[in-house]
PLY file of the C-alpha trace (Angstrom):
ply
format ascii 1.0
element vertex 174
property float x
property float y
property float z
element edge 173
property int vertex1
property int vertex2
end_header
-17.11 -8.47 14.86
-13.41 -8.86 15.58
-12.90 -11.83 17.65
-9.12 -11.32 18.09
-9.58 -7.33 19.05
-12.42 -8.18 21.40
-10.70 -10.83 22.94
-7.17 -8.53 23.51
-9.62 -5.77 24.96
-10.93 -8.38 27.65
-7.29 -9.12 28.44
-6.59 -5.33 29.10
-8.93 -6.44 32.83
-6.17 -9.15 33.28
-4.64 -11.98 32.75
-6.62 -14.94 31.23
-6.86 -18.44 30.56
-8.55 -19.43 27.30
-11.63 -20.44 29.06
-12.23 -17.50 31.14
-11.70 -15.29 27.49
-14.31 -17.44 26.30
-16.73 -17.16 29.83
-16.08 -13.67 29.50
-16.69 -13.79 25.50
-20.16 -15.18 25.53
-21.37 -13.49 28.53
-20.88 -10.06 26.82
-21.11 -10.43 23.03
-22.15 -14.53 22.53
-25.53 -13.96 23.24
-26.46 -15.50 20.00
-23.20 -16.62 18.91
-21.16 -18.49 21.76
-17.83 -18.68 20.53
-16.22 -22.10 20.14
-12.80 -23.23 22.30
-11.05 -24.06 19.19
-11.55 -20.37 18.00
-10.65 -18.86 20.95
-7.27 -21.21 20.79
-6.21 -20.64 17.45
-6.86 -16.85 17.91
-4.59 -16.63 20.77
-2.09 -18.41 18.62
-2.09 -15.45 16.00
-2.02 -12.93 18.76
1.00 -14.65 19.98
2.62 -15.06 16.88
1.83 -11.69 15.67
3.26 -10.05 19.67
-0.39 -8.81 20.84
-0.13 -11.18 23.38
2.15 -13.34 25.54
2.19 -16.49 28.33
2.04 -15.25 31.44
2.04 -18.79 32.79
1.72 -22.23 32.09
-0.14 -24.67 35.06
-0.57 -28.17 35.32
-4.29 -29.44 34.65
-6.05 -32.16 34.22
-5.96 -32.19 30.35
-3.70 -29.96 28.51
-1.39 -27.21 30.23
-3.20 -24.01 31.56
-2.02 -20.95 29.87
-2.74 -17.81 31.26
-2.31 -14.93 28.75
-1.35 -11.28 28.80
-2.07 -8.54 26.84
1.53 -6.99 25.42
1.78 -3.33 25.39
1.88 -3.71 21.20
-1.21 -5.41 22.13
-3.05 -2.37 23.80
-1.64 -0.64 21.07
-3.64 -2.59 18.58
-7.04 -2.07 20.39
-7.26 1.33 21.21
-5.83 2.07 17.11
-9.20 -0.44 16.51
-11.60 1.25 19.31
-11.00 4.71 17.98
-11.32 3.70 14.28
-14.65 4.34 12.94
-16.76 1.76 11.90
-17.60 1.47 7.57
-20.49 2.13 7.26
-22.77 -0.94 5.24
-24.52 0.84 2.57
-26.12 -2.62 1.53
-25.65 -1.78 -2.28
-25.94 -5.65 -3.39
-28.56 -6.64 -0.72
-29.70 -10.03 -1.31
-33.40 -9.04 -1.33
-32.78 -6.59 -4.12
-31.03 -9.58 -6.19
-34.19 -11.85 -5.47
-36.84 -9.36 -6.28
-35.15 -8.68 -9.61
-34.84 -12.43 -10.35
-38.45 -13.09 -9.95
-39.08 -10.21 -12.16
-36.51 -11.33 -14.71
-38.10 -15.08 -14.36
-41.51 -14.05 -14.14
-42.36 -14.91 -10.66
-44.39 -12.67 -8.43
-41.69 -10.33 -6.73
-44.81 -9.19 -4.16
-45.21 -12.09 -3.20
-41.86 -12.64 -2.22
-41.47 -9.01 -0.40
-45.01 -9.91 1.36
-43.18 -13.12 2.29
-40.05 -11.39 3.61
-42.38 -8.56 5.23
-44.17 -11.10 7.39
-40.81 -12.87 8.50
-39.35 -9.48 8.96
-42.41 -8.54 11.02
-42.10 -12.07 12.79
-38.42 -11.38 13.96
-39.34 -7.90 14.93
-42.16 -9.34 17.47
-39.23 -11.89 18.90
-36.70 -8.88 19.54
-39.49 -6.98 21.15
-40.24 -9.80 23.71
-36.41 -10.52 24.25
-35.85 -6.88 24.89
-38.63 -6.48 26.94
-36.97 -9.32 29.55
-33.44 -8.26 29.12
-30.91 -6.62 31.09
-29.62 -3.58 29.19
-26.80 -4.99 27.19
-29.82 -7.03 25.83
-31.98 -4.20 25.50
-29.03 -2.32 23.14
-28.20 -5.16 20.98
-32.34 -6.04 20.59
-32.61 -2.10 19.47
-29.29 -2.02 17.18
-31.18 -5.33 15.19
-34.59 -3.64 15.52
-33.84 -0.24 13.61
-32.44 -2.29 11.16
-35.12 -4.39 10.42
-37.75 -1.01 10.48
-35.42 0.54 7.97
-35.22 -2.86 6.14
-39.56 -3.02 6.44
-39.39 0.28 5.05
-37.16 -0.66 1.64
-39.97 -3.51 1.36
-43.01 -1.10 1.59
-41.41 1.38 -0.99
-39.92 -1.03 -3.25
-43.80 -3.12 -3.24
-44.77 0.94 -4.51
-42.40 0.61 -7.11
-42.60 -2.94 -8.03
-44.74 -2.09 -11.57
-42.22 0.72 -12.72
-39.23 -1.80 -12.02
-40.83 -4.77 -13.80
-41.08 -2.39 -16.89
-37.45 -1.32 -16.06
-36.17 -4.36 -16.38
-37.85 -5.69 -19.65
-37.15 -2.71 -21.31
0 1
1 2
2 3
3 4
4 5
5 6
6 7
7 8
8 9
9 10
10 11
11 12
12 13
13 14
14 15
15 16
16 17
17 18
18 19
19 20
20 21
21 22
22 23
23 24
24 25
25 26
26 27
27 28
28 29
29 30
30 31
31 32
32 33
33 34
34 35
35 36
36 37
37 38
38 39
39 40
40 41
41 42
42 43
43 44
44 45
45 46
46 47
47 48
48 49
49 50
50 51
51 52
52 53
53 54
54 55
55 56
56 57
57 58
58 59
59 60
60 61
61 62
62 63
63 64
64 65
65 66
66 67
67 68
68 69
69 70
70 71
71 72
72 73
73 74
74 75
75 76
76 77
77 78
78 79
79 80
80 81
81 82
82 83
83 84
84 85
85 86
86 87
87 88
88 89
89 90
90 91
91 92
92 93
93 94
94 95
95 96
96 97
97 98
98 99
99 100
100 101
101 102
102 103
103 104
104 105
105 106
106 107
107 108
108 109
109 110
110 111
111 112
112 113
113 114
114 115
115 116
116 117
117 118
118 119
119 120
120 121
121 122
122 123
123 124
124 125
125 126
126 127
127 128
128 129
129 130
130 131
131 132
132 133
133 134
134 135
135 136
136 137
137 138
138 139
139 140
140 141
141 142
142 143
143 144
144 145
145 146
146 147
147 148
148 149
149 150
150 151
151 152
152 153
153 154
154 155
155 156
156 157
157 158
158 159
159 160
160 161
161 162
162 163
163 164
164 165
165 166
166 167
167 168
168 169
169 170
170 171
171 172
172 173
């Protein structure tokens, strides 16, 4: 995720101080993540070095000044160019389970016991996602079935690759 182009696209609503970018932040994407002041500080720095953003005000507050930042038109610019761009897609060529099944074939370990050991974690998550989306508003709901297809397609690698698991061990020592 981009924190700077997600936080410029919740200044296109408005103005903002820091801590409402960061309210606003974790109520719509921090669900798991809440992001920290500091980051939210030191982004707004680069987008006010780089001219994405600028400080609509300053107030008085107990601590530090309040600054209240805009979005610049350079700015709006830079998010729509980033909204309209697809996404790469992650082909997961070097997936880290790959590298550890191959490793504890190459070190003669028992690679199906590690993919029954990922399956039931896998499996585990699944059930958690399923009772989270299940209670969730539908924001929740999306996010729960974005991770959830991932982790079928991921359950299906692990079926097909315990299939395979004889032919690659010979693979590999050949």
């Amino acid at each position: 995720m981009s924190i700077s182009h997600t936080l410029l696209g919740l200044l296109e609503a408005g103005p903002r101080h820091g801590y409402d970018l960061k309210r606003a932040f974790d109520a719509h994407f921090g669900q798991d993540r809440p992001l920290h002041y500091g980051q939210v500080y030191s982004t707004m720095s680069r987008l006010l070095k780089h001219g994405l953003v600028e400080v609509e005000g300053i107030e008085p507050g107990d601590g530090p000044e309040r600054k209240r930042y805009a979005i610049t038109d350079a700015g709006v610019t830079d998010v729509e160019s980033w909204l309209t761009s697809p996404e790469k897609p992650e082909p997961y060529l070097h997936s880290v389970l790959y590298t550890k099944v191959v490793l504890a074939l190459l070190t003669g370990r028992d690679a199906a016991v590690l993919l029954d050991t990922q399956r039931a974690e896998h499996l585990r998550l699944m059930r958690e996602l399923t009772r989270r989306k299940t209670g969730g508003d539908l924001a929740d709901q999306l996010i729960c079935d974005h991770a959830l297809f991932h982790l079928e397609a991921d359950l299906r690698w692990l079926e097909l690759t315990t299939a395979r698991l004889d032919r690659l061990a010979a693979e590999i020592r050949s």
